[in-house]
N, C-alpha and C positions, 0 to 999 in steps of 0.2 A: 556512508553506506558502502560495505565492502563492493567490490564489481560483479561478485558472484549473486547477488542479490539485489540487483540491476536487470529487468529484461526490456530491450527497449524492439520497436517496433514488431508488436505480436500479432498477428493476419486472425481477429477476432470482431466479431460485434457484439460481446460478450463481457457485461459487469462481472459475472460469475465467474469466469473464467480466469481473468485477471486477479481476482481474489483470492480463488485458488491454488492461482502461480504463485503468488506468493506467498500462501499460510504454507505450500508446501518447502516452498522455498527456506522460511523460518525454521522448518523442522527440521530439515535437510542440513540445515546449518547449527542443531543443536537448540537454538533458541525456545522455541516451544514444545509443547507436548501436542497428543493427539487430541485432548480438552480445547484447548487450544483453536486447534484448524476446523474440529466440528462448530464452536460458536461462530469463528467468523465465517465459514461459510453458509451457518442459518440465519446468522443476523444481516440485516440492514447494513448497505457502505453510506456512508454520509458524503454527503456532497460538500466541497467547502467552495465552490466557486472556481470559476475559469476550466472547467474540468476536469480539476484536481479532487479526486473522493479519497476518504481513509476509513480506512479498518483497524479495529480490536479488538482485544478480548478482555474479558475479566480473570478467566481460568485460564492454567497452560502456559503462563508466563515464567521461560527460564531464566534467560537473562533481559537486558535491554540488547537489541535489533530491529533491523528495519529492513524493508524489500520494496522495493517501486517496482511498478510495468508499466510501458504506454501503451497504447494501440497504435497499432501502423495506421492507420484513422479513424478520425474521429468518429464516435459517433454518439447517438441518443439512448439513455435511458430514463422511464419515465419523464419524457422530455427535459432532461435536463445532459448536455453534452460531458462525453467521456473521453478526456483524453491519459488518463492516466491514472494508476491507484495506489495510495502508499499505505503498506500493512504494519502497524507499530506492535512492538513485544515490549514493555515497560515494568520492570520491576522496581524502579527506584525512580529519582527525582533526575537523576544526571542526565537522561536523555533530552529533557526539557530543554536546553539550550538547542540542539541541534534539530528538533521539533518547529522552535520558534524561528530559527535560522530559513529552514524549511518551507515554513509559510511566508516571510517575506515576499513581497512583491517583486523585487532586484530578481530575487533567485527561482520565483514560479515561474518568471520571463527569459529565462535560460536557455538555451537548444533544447537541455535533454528533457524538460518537461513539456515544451514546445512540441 
């Protein structure tokens, strides 16, 4: 993930806003369209555990990128703890590796997801 597309401790209690940060961040960076940042921030962020949630889309996909934010702390949505959210843009397959990398456990246990 470039570092422009990195926001780490953001003064939020806010799923949506995080989301936000970073579907704009995608655009900002060419990746997506504006199809794009409207689905992910209508739709649902999925939770994967530890409070690591992701986002995508189906439309608005330019190329493959990525954007994470954490919260400066932690907090609850729909009782279920946020510390962070990572926005996928996937056109092709090749992102998959660095996806899968991603959700290891070694690497969720990290500082910067920490």
């Amino acid at each position: 993930i470039p570092p422009e597309n990195i926001r780490l401790d953001v003064d939020t209690q806010s799923l949506l806003t995080l989301v936000a940060m970073n579907a704009g961040q995608l655009q900002a960076s060419n990746a997506v369209l504006n199809s794009f940042v409207a689905e992910v921030v209508s739709n649902a962020a999925l939770p994967l555990g530890k409070g690591l949630w992701v986002t995508d889309a189906v439309t608005g996909n330019v190329k493959n990128a990525l954007a994470f934010s954490r919260a400066k702390t932690i907090f609850e949505h729909n009782g279920k703890a946020v510390k962070g959210v990572l926005t996928i843009s996937a056109v092709n397959d090749q992102i998959n590796e660095t996806l899968a990398r991603l959700l290891d456990d070694e690497v969720q246990n990290c500082p910067l997801v920490r």
